[in-house]
Structure formats: C-alpha cells, structure tokens
C-alpha positions as CSV (number, residue, x, y, z in Angstrom):
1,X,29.5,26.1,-76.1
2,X,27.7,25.0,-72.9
3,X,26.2,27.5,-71.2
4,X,24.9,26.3,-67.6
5,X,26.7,24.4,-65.3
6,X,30.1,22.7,-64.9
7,X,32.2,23.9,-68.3
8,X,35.5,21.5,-67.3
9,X,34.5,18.7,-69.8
10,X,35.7,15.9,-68.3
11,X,34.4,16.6,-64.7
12,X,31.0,16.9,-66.6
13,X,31.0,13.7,-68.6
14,X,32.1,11.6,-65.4
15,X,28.7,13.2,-63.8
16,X,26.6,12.4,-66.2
17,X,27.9,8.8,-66.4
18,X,26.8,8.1,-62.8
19,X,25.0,5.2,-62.1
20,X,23.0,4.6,-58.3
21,X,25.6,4.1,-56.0
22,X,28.7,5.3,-58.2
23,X,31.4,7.3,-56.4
24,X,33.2,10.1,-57.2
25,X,35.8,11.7,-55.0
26,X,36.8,15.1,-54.4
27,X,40.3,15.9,-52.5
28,X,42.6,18.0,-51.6
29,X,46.1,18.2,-53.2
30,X,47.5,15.8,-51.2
31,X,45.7,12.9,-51.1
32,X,47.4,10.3,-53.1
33,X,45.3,9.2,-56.1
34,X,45.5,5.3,-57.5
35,X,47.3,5.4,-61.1
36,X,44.0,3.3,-62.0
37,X,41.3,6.0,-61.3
38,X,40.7,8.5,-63.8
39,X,42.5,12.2,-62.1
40,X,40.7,15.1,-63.1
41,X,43.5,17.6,-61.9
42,X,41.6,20.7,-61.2
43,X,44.4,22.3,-59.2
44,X,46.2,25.7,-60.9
45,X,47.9,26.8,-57.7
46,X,47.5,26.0,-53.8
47,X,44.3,27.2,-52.8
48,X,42.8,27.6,-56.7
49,X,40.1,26.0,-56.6
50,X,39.3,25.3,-53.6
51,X,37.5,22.9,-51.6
52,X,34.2,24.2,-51.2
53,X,34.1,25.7,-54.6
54,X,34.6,22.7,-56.4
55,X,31.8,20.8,-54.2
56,X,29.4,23.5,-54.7
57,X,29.9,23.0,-58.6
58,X,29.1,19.2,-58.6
59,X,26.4,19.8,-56.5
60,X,24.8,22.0,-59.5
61,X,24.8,18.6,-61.5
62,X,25.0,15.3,-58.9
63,X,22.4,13.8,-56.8
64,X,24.1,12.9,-53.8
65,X,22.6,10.2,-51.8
66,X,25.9,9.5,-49.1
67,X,29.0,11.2,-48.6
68,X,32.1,9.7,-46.5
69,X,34.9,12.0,-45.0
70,X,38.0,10.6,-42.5
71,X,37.5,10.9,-39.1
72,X,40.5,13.1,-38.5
73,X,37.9,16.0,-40.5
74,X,36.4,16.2,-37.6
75,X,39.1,16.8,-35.2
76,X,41.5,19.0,-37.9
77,X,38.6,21.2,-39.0
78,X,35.4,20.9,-38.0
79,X,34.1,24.3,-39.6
80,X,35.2,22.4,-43.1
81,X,32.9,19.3,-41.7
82,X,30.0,21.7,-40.4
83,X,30.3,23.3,-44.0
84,X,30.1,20.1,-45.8
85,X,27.0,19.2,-43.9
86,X,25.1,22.5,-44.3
87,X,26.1,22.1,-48.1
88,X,24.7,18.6,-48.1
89,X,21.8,18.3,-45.2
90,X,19.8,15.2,-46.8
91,X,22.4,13.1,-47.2
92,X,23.8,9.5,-45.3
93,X,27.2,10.3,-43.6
94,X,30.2,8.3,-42.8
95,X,33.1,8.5,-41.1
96,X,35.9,6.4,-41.7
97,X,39.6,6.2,-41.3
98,X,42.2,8.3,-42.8
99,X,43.2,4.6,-44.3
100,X,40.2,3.3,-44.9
101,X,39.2,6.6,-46.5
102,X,42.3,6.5,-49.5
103,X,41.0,2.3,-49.8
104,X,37.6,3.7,-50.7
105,X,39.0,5.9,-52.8
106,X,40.2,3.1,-55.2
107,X,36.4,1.8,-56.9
108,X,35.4,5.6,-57.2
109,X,34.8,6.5,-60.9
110,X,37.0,9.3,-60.8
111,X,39.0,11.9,-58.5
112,X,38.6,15.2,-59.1
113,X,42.1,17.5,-56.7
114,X,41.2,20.5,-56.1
115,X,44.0,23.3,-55.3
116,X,43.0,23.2,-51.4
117,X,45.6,22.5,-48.8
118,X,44.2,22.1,-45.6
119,X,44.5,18.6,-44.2
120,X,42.0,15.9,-44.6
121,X,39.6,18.4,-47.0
122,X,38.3,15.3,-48.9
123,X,34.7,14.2,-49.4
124,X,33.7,10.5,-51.0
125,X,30.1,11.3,-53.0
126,X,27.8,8.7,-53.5
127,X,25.7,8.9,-56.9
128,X,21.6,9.3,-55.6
129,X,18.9,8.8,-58.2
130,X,16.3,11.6,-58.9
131,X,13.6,9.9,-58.8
C-alpha cells in the first residue's frame, strides 16, 4: 500500500507519466470532457472533493511550470483566482477564453472533475521539470 501522497491510482500514474510541457487538467463538474481524454472522475457528490482540495493534492506530486484559467475566473470568482495564485506563486499564467479554455482542454493527458460546482473552477497545469 502506498503510504505518501496521492492514493487514487490512476490520478497518480498520469503524474508520474508527465513529460516537460504535458498538461493535465483539473475541472469542475461541468466542464464538458472530450470522449478522447482519459476522465479521472473524482466527483462523489457536488462539492466532494473540491476544487482546491484536489489542486493541493497534485501539487504534493507535479512540478508546475504554467497554469491557464478562462477569463470569466476572474470576473465570477476572483477569491478562487487569488487562491489559485497564492497556491501556485512561481508559475507562468494565462488567461484565455471560456472557448478557447475547453479547446485546450483536448491535447491534455488527462482530466481529472472534481465534485466543485462553482462556475469556471477549472485550472489547465503545465508539466515543469525539477531540475
């Protein structure tokens, strides 16, 4: 049994397959997912897990080099967008469109819903190497 770290198997394996540059997306439970990118459905019931929580968690385990959020974050809930960058200070950000945002989300690895549902609560991570 592991005993540090994320313990959902297949949201750990997709971590430790990141290359530079990889993406991996974490959403909310309403943001459409492509039949083509590996789901790992997270969500139990609205609110479990949330947001936050499940960012936190990858960040135990993923170097993030970039992360990209829609521009209507920053005008639905800014404390969620002043969260995300106290959470991840050292990082690129970009702001996209709503649209453009769910187009990205089709060459990420993987797209991990979380049980949140407050709008636009949906973060694009960009793999970082360590060294």
């Amino acid at each position: 049994m592991k005993k540090l770290g994320i313990l959902n198997s297949e949201l750990s394996a997709v971590i430790s397959q990141l290359g530079h540059t990889d993406q991996i997306v974490i959403c909310d439970a309403g943001l459409p997912i492509p039949d083509f990118v590996t789901r790992i459905d997270l969500a139990v019931v609205p609110g479990l897990p949330s947001f936050a929580d499940v960012v936190e968690a990858v960040l135990l385990e993923m170097q993030v080099e970039k992360a990209i959020v829609a521009d209507e974050l920053a005008v639905a809930q800014p404390p969620l967008l002043d969260q995300l960058k106290e959470t991840l200070p050292d990082v690129q950000w970009e702001s996209v469109s709503h649209e453009s945002f769910k187009d990205l989300t089709k060459k990420a690895k993987a797209i991990i819903r979380t049980g949140e549902c407050s709008p636009y609560a949906n973060v694009i991570l960009q793999s970082g190497v360590t060294f």
